[in-house]
HTML snippet that shows the backbone in 3Dmol.js (N, CA, C, O; Angstrom):
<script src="https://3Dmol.org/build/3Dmol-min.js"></script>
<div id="view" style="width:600px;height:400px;position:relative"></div>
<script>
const pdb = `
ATOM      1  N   UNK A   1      25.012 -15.528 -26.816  1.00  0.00           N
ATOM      2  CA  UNK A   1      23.911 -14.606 -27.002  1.00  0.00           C
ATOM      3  C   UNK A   1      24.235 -13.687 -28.175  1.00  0.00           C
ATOM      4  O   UNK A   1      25.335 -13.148 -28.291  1.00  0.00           O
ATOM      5  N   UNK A   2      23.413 -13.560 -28.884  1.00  0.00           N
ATOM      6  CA  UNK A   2      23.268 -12.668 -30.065  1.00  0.00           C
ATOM      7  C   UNK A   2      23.453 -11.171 -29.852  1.00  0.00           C
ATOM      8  O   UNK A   2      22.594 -10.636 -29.152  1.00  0.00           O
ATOM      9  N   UNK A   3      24.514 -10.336 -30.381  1.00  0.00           N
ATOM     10  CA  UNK A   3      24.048  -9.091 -30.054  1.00  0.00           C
ATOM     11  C   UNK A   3      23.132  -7.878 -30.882  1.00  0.00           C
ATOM     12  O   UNK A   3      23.316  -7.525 -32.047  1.00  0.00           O
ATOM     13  N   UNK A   4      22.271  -7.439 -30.090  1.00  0.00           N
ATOM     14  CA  UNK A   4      21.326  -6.593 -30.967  1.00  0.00           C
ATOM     15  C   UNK A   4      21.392  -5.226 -30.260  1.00  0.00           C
ATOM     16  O   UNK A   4      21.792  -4.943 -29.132  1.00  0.00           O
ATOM     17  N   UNK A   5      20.891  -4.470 -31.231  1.00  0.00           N
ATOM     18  CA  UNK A   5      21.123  -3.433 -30.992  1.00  0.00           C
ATOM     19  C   UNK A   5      19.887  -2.568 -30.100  1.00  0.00           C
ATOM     20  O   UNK A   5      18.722  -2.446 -30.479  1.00  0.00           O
ATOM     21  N   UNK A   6      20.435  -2.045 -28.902  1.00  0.00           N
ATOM     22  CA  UNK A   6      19.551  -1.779 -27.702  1.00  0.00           C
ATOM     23  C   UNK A   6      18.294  -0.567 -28.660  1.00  0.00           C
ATOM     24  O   UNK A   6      18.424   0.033 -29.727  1.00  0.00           O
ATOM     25  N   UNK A   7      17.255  -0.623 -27.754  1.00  0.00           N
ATOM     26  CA  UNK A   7      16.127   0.089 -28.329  1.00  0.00           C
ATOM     27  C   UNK A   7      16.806   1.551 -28.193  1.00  0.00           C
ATOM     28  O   UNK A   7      16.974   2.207 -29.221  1.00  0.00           O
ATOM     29  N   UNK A   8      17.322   2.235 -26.539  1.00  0.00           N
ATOM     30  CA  UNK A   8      17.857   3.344 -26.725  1.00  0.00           C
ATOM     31  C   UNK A   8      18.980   3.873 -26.902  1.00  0.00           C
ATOM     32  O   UNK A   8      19.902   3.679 -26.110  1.00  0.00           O
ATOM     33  N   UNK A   9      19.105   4.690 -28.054  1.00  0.00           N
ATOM     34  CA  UNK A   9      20.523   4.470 -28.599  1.00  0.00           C
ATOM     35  C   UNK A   9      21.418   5.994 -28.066  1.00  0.00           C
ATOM     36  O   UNK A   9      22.598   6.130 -28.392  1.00  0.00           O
ATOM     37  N   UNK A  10      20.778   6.939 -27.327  1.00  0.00           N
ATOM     38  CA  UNK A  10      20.837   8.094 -26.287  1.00  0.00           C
ATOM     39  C   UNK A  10      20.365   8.390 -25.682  1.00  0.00           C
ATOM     40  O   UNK A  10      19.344   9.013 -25.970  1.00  0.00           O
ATOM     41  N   UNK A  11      20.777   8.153 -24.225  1.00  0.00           N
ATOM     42  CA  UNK A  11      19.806   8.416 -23.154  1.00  0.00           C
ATOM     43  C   UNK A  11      19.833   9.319 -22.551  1.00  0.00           C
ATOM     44  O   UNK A  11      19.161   9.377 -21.522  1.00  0.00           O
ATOM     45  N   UNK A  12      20.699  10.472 -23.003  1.00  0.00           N
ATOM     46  CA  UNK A  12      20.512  12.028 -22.682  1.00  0.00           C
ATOM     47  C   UNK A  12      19.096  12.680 -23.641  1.00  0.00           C
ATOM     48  O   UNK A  12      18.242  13.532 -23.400  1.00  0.00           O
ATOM     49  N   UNK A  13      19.338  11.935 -24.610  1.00  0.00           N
ATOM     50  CA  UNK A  13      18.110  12.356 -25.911  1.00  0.00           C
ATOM     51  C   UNK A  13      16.442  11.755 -25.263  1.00  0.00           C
ATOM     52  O   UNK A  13      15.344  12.306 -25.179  1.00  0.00           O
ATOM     53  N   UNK A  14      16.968  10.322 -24.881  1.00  0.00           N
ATOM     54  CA  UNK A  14      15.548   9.847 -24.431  1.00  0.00           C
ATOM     55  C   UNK A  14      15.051  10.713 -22.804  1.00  0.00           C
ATOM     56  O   UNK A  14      13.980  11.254 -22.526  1.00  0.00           O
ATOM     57  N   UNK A  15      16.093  10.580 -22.111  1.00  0.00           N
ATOM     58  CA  UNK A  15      15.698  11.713 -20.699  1.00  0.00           C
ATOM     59  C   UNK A  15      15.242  12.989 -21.187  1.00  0.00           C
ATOM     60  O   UNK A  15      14.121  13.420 -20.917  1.00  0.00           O
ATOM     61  N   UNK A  16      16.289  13.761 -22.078  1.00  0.00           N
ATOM     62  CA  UNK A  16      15.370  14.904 -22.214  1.00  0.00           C
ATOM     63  C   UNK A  16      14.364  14.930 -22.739  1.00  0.00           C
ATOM     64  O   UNK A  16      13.628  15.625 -22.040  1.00  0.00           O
ATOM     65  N   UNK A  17      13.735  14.503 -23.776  1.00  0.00           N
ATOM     66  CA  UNK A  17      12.443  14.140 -24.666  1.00  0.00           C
ATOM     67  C   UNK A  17      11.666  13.401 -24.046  1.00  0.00           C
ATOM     68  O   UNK A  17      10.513  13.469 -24.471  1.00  0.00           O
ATOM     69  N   UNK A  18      11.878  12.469 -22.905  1.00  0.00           N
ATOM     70  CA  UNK A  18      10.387  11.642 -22.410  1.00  0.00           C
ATOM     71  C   UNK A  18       9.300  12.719 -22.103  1.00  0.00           C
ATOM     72  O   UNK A  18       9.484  13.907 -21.841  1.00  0.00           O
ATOM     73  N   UNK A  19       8.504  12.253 -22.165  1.00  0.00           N
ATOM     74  CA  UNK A  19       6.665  13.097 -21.233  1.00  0.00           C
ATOM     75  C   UNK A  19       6.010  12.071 -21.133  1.00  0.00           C
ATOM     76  O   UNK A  19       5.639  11.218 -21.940  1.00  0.00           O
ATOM     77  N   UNK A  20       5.858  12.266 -19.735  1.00  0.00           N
ATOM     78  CA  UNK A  20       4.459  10.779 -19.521  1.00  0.00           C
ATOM     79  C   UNK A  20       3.275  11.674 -19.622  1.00  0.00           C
ATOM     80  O   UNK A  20       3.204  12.877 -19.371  1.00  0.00           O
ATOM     81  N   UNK A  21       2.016  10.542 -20.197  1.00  0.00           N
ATOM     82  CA  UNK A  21       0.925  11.877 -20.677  1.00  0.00           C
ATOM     83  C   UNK A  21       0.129  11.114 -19.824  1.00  0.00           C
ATOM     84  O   UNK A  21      -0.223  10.000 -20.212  1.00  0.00           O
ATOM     85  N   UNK A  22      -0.318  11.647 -18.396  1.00  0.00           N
ATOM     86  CA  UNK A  22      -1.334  11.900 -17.822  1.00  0.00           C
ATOM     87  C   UNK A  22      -2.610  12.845 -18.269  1.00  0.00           C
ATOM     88  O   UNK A  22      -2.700  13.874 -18.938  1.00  0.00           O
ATOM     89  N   UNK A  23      -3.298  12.232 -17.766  1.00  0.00           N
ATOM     90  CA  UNK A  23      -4.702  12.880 -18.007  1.00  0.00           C
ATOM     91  C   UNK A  23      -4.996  14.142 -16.474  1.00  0.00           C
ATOM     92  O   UNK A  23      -4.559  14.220 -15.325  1.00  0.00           O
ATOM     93  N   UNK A  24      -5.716  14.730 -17.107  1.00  0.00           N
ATOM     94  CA  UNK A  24      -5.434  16.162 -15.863  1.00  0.00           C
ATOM     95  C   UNK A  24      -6.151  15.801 -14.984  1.00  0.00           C
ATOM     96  O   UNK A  24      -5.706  16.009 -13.855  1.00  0.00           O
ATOM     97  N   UNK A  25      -7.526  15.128 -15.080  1.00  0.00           N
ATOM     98  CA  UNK A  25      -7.999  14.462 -13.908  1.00  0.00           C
ATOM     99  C   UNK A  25      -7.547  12.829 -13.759  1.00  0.00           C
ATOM    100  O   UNK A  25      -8.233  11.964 -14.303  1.00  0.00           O
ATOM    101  N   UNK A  26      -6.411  12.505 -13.026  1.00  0.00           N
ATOM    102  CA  UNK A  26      -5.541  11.334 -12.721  1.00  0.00           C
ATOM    103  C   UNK A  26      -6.021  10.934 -11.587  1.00  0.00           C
ATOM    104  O   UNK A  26      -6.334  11.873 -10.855  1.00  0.00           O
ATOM    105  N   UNK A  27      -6.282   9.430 -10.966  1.00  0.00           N
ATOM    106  CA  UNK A  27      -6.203   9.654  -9.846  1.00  0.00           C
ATOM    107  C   UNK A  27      -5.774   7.991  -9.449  1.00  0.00           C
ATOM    108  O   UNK A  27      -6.660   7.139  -9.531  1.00  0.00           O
ATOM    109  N   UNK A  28      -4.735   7.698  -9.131  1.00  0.00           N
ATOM    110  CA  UNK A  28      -4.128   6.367  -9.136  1.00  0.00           C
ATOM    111  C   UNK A  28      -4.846   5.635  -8.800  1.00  0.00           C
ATOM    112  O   UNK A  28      -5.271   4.726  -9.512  1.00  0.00           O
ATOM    113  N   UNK A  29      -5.284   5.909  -7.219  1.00  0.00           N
ATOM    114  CA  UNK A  29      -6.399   5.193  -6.065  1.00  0.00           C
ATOM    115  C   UNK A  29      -7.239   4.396  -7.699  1.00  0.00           C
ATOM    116  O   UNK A  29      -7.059   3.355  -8.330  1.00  0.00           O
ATOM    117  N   UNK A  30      -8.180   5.606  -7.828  1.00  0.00           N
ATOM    118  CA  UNK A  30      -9.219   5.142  -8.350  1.00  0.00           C
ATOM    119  C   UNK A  30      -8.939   4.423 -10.126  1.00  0.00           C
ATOM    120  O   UNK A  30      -9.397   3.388 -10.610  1.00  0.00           O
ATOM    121  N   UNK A  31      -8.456   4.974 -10.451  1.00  0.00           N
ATOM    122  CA  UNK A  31      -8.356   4.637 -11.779  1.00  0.00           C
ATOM    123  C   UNK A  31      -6.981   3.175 -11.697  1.00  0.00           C
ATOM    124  O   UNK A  31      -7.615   2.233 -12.170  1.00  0.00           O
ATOM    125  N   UNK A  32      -6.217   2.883 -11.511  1.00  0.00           N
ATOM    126  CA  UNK A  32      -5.807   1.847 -11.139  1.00  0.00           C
ATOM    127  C   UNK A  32      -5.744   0.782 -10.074  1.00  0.00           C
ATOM    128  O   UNK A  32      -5.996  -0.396 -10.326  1.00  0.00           O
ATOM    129  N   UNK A  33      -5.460   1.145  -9.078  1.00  0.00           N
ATOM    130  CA  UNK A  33      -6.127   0.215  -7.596  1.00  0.00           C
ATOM    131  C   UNK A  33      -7.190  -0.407  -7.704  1.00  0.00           C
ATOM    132  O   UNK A  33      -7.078  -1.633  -7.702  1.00  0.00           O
ATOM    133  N   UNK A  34      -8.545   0.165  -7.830  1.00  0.00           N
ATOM    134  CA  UNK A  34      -9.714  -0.224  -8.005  1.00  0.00           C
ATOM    135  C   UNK A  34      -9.809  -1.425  -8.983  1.00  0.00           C
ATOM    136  O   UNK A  34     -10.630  -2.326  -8.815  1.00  0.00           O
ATOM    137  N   UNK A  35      -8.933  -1.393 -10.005  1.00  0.00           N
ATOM    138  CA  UNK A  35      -9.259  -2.366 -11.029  1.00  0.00           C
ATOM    139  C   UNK A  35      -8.263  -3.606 -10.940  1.00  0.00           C
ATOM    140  O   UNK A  35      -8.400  -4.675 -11.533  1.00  0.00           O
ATOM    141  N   UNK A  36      -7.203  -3.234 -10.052  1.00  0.00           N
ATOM    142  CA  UNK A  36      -6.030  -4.372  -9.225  1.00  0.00           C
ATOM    143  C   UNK A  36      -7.626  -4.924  -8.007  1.00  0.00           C
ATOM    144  O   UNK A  36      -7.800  -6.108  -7.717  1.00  0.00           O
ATOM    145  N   UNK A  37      -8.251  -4.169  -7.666  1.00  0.00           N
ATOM    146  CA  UNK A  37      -9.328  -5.290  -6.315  1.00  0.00           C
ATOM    147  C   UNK A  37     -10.510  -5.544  -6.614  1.00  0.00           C
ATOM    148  O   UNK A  37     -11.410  -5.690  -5.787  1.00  0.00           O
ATOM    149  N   UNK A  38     -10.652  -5.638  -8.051  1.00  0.00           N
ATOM    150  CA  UNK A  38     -11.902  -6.299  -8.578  1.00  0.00           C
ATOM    151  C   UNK A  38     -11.716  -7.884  -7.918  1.00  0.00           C
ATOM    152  O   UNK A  38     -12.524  -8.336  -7.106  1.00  0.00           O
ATOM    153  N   UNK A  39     -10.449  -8.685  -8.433  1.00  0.00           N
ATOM    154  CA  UNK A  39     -10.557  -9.519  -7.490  1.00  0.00           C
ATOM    155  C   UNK A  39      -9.657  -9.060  -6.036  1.00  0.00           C
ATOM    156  O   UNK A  39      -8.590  -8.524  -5.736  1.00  0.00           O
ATOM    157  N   UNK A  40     -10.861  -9.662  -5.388  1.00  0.00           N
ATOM    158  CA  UNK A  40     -10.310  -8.716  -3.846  1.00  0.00           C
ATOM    159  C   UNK A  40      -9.392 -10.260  -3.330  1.00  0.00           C
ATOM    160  O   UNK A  40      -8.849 -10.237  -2.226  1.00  0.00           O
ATOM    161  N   UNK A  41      -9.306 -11.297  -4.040  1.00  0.00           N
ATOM    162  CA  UNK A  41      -8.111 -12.489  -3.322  1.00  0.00           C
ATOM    163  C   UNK A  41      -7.088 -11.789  -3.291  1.00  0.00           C
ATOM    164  O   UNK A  41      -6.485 -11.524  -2.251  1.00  0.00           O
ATOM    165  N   UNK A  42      -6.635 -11.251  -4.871  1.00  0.00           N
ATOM    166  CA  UNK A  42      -5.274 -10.807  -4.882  1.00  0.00           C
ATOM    167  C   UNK A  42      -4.357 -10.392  -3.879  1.00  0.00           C
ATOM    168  O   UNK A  42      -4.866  -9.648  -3.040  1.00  0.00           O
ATOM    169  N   UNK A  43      -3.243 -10.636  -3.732  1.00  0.00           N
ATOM    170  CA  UNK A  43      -2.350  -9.754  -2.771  1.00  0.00           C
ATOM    171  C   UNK A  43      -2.457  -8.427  -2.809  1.00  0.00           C
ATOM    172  O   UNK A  43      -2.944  -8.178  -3.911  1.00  0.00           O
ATOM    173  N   UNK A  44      -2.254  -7.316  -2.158  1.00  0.00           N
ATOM    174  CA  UNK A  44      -2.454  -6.125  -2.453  1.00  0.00           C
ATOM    175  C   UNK A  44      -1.142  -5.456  -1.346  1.00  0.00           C
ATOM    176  O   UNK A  44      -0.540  -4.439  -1.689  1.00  0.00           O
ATOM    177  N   UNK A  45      -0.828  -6.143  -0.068  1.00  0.00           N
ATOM    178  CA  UNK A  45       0.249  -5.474   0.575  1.00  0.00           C
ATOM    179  C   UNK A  45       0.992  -6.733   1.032  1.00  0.00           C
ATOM    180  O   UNK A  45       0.585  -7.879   0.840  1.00  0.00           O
ATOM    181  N   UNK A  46       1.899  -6.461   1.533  1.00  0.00           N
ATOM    182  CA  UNK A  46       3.105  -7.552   1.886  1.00  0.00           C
ATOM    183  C   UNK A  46       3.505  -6.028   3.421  1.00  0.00           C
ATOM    184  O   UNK A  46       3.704  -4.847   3.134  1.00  0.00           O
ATOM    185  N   UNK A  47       3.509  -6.449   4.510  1.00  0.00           N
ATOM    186  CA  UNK A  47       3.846  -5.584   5.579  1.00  0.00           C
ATOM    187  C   UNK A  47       4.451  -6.531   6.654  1.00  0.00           C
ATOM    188  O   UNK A  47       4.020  -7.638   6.978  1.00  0.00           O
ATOM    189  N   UNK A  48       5.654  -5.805   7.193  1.00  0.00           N
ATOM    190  CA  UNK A  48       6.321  -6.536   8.112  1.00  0.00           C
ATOM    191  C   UNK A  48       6.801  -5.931   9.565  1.00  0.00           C
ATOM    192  O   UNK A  48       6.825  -4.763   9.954  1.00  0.00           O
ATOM    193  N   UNK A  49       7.046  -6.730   9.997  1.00  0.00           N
ATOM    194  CA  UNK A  49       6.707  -6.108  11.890  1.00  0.00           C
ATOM    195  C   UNK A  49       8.494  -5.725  11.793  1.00  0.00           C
ATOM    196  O   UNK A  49       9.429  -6.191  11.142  1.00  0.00           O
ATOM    197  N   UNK A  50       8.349  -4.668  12.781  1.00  0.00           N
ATOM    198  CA  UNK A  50       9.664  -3.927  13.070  1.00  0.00           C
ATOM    199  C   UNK A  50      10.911  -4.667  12.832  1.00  0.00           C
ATOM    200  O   UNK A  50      11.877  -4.025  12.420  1.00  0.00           O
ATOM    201  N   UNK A  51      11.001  -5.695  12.998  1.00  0.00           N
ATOM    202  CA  UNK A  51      12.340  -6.167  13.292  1.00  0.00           C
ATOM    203  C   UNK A  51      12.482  -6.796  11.377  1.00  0.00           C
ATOM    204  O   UNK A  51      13.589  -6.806  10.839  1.00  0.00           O
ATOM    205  N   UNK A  52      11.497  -7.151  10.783  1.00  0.00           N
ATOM    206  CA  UNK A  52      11.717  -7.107   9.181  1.00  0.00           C
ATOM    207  C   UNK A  52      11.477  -8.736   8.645  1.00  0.00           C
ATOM    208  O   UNK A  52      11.197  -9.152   7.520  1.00  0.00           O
ATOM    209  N   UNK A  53      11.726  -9.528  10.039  1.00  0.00           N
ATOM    210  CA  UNK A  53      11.601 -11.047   9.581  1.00  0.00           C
ATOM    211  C   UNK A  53       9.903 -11.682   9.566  1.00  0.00           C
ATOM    212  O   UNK A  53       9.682 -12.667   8.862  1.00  0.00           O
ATOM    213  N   UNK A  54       8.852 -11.106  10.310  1.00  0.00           N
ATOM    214  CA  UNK A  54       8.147 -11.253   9.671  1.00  0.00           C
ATOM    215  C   UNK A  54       7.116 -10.880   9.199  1.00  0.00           C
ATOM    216  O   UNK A  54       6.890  -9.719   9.538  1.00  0.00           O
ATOM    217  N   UNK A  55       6.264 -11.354   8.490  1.00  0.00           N
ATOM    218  CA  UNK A  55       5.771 -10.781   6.972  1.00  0.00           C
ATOM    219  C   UNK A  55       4.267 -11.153   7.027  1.00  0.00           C
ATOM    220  O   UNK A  55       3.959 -12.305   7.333  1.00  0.00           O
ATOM    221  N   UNK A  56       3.356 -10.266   6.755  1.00  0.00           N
ATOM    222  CA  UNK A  56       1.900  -9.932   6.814  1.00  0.00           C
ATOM    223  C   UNK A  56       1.573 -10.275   5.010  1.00  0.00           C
ATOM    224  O   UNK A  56       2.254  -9.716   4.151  1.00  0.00           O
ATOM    225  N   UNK A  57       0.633 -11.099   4.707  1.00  0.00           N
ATOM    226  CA  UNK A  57       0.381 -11.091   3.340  1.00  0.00           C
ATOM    227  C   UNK A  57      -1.585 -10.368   3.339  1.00  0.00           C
ATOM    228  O   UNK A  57      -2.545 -11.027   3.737  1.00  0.00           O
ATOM    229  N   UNK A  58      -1.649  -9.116   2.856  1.00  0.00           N
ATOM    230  CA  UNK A  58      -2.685  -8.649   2.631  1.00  0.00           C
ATOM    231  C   UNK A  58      -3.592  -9.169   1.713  1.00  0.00           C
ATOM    232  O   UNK A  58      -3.124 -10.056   1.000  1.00  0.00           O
ATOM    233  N   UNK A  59      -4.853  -8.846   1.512  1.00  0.00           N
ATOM    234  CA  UNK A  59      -5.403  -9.491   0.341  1.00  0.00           C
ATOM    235  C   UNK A  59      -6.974  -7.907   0.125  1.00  0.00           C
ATOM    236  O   UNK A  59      -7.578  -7.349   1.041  1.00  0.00           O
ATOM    237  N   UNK A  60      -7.077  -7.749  -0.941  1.00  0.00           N
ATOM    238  CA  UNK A  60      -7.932  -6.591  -1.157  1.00  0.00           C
ATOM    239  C   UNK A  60      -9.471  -6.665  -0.232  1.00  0.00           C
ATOM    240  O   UNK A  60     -10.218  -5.688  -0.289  1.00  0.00           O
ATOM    241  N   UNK A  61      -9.875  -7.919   0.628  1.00  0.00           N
ATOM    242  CA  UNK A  61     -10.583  -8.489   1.220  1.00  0.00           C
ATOM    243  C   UNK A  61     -10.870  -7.603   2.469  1.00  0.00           C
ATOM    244  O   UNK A  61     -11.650  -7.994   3.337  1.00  0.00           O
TER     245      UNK A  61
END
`;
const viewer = $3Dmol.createViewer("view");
viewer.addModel(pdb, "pdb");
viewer.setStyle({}, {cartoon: {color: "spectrum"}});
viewer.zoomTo();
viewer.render();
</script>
């Protein structure tokens, strides 16, 4: 493998300097979810009964 040189080259510099830019009216539900169950086939949850072995496949339906 080739070595290249990683995108971040300080990650005290990139932690302190990130900002995620939300919009002041955000609202996950609606502005992302909604557009994950346009198709409502999709999976949307994976849920499993107490003991962990087995497994519920949801669908936006």
């Amino acid at each position: 493998m080739k070595d290249t040189t990683p995108n971040m080259q300080d990650y005290a510099e990139t932690y302190r300097d990130f900002k995620l830019d939300v919009p002041e009216h955000f609202n996950f539900a609606f502005d992302v979810v909604d557009k994950w169950a346009e198709d409502r086939t999709k999976l949307a949850l994976i849920s499993l009964d107490p003991s962990g072995e087995n497994a519920q496949h949801h669908t936006f339906w």
